[in-house]
N, C-alpha and C positions, 0 to 999 in steps of 0.2 A: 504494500500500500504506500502509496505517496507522502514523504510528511506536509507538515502544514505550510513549510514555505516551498517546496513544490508546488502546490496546489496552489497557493497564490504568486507564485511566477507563472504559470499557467495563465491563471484570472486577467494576470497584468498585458502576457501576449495577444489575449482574448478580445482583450480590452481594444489593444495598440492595431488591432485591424480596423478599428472603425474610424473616423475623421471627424466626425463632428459627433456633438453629444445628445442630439434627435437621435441619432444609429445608436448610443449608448444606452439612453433611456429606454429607447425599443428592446433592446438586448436584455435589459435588466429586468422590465416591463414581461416579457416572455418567458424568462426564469421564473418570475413568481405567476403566471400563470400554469406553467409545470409542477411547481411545487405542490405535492402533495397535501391535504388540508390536513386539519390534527382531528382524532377524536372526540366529537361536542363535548365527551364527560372532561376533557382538560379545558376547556372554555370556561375557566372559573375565575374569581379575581385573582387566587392564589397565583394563579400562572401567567398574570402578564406581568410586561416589563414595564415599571414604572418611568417616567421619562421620555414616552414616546408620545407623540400627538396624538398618532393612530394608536386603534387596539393592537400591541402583538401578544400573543401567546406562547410560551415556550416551556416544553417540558424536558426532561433527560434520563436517561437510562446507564446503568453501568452494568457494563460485562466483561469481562476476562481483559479489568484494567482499563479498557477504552469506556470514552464517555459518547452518548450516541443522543443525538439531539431531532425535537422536533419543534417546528414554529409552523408560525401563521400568522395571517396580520388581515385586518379588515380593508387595509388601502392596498390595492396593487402593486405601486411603486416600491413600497417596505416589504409588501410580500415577496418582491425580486431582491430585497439587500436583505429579508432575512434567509433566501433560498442563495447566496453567494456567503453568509458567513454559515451557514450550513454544509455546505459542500467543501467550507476549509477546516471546520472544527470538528464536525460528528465524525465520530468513529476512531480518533485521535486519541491517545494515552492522556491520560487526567493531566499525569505531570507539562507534560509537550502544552496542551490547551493552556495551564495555569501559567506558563511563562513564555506565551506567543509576544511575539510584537505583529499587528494586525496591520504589515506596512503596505498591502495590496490598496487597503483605502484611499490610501494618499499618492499612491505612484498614476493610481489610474484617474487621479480627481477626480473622485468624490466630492472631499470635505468642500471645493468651493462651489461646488454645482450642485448642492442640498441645501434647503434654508436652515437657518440656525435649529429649528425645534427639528427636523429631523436629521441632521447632523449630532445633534443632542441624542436623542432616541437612540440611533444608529451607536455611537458610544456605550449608551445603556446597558444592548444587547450584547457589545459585545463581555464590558462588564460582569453581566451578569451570567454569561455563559463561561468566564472564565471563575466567578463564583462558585458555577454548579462543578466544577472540575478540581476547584481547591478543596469542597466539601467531599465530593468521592473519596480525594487523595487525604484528606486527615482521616477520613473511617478507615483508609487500609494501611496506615502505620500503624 
């Protein structure tokens, strides 16, 4: 399996095909279309991310060490940044997650082509998923 900055060298080449950021937003825009929805019974306040404009939802799973993630989000365009930090963190060893640097965000502009509250959000998430990965890794010392 790829690690996490593989997978966002990838993201970045992905990115660096497109020229303008209509092809970009489209691109992201369609990822969270693919993304698979979570099940209603996670639809609860527990599991969203505070900090976001939109609703997103995010739960996680641990299995032989790796942390495996699911989200959703009621706005499209967050349904696409939470289906790209999905695809770099799920299924990643807790430790790896817990001390990512999240530099595909910024290589590919993002942060200046998001307004401040979901550039905000988008932090949240990623925050908070690297919470869900510090919590796995203190239960298994």
């Amino acid at each position: 399996m790829a690690t996490i900055n593989e997978i966002q060298d990838q993201i970045i080449e992905d990115f660096d095909l497109f020229d303008e950021w209509d092809e970009k937003y489209a691109y992201i825009i369609d990822l969270g279309k693919k993304l698979p929805g979570i099940d209603a019974k996670y639809k609860i306040e527990a599991n969203i991310i505070k900090g976001c404009q939109s609703l997103v939802w995010m739960v996680s799973t641990y299995k032989d060490g790796k942390v495996y993630f699911e989200g959703e989000s009621d706005a499209i365009i967050v349904k696409g940044l939470v289906a790209l930090l999905l695809k770099v963190l799920s299924g990643q060893p807790a430790e790896d997650i817990a001390k990512s640097d999240m530099y595909f965000i910024d290589k590919i502009g993002m942060q200046q082509h998001l307004s401040m509250t979901r550039s905000n959000g988008l932090a949240s998430m990623v925050k908070q998923m690297k919470m869900h990965a510090i919590a796995y890794q203190s239960k298994t010392v």
